[in-house]
C-alpha positions as CSV (number, residue, x, y, z in Angstrom):
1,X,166.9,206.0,148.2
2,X,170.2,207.1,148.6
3,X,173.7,205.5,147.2
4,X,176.8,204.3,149.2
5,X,179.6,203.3,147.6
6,X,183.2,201.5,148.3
7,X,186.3,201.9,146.4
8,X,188.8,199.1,146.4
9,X,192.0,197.9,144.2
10,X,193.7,194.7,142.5
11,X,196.4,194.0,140.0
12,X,195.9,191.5,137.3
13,X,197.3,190.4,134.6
14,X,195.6,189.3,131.5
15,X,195.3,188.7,127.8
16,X,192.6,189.1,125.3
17,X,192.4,186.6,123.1
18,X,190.5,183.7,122.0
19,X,192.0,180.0,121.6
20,X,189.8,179.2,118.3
21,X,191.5,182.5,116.6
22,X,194.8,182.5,114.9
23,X,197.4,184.7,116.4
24,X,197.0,187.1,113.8
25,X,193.7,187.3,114.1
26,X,193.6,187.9,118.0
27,X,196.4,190.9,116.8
28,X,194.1,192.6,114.2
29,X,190.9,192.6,116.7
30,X,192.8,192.9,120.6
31,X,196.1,194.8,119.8
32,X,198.5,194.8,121.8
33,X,196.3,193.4,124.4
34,X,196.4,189.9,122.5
35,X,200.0,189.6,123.7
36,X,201.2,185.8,124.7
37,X,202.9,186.8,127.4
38,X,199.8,188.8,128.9
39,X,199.9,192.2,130.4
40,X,198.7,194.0,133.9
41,X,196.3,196.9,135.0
42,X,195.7,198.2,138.5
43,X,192.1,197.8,138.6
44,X,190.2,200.8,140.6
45,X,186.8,199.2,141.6
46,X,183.9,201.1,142.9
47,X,180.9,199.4,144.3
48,X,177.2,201.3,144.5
49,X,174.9,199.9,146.7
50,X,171.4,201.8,146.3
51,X,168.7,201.3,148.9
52,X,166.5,202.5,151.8
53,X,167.7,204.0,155.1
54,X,167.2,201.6,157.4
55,X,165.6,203.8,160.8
56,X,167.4,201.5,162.9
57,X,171.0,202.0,161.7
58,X,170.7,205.0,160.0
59,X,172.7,202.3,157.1
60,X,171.9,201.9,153.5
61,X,174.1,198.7,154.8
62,X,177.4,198.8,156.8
63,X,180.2,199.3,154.7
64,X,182.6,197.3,157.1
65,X,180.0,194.5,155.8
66,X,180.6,195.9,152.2
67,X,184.6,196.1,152.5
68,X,184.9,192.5,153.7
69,X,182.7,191.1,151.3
70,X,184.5,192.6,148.3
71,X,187.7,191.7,149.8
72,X,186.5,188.1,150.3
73,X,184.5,188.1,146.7
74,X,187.1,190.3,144.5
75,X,190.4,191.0,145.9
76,X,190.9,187.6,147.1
77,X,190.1,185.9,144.2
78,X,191.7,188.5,141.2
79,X,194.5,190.4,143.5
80,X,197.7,189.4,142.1
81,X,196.3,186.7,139.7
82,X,196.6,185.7,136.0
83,X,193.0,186.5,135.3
84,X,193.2,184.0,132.4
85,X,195.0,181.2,134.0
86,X,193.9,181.2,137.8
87,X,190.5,182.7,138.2
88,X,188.1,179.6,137.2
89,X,185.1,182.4,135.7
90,X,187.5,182.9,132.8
91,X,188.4,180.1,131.7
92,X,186.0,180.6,128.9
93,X,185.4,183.9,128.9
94,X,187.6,187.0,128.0
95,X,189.0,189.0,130.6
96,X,187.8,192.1,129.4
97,X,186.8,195.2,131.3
98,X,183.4,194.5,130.9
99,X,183.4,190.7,131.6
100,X,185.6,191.6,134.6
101,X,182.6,194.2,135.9
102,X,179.9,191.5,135.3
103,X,181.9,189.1,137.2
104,X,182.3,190.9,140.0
105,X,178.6,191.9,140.0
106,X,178.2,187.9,139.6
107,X,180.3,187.6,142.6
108,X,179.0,189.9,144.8
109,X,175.2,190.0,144.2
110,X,174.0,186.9,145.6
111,X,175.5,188.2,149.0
112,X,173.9,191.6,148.7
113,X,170.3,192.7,150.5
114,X,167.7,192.0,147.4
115,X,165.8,195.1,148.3
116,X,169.5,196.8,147.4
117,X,170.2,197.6,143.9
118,X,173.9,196.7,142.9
119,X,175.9,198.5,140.2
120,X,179.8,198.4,139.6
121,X,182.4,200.2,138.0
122,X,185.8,199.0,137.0
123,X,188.6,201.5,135.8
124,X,190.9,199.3,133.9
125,X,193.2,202.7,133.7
126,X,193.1,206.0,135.0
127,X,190.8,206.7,131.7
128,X,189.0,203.6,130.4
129,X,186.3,202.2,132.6
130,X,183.2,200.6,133.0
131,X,180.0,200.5,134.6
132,X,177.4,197.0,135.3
133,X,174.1,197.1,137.0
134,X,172.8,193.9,135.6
């Protein structure tokens, strides 16, 4: 088995919050992450595709195939968005780091090989990230 993976990039904005909350509330649990007038990251995304070398190709899969399908699945979708307000999978759920990685694995998974194995990881900054495999 061996491991390929593709880095891409978006900036989002978001807040962390939940509607049935009071605003203090949403302050004492999300910080300054609850604010009203949201925030922004530039999300570092790294996708792992694990599978057999095909004999063929001498590809786990092509990652031209790879970069256009994140492009199509991720970056169009979240690049430049309101996470919150414009992309429809969180409308009721919280645009964390960790619901963002799930999400994308969501996203990307049903076009992936199901011999592959998927996983994800999502730097929200430079030092907090997070990984999904499902």
């Amino acid at each position: 088995m061996v491991t390929i993976s593709r880095k891409s990039h978006f900036n989002a904005a978001h807040r962390l919050y939940r509607k049935d909350w009071s605003d203090q509330k949403n302050e004492n649990i999300f910080g300054k992450c609850s604010n009203p007038y949201f925030h922004g990251h530039n999300y570092e995304l790294i996708v792992h595709v694990t599978g057999d070398v095909d004999p063929e190709t001498g590809y786990v899969m092509d990652m031209k195939i790879l970069k256009d399908l994140i492009k199509a699945e991720v970056e169009d979708k979240m690049d430049h968005k309101n996470l919150n307000e414009e992309v429809q999978e969180f409308q009721s759920k919280i645009p964390t780091a960790e619901n963002i990685a799930i999400v994308i694995y969501d996203l990307l998974k049903p076009h992936m090989n199901p011999r592959h194995k998927l996983a994800v990881t999502l730097y929200e900054t430079p030092r907090n990230y997070v990984s999904y495999s499902g």
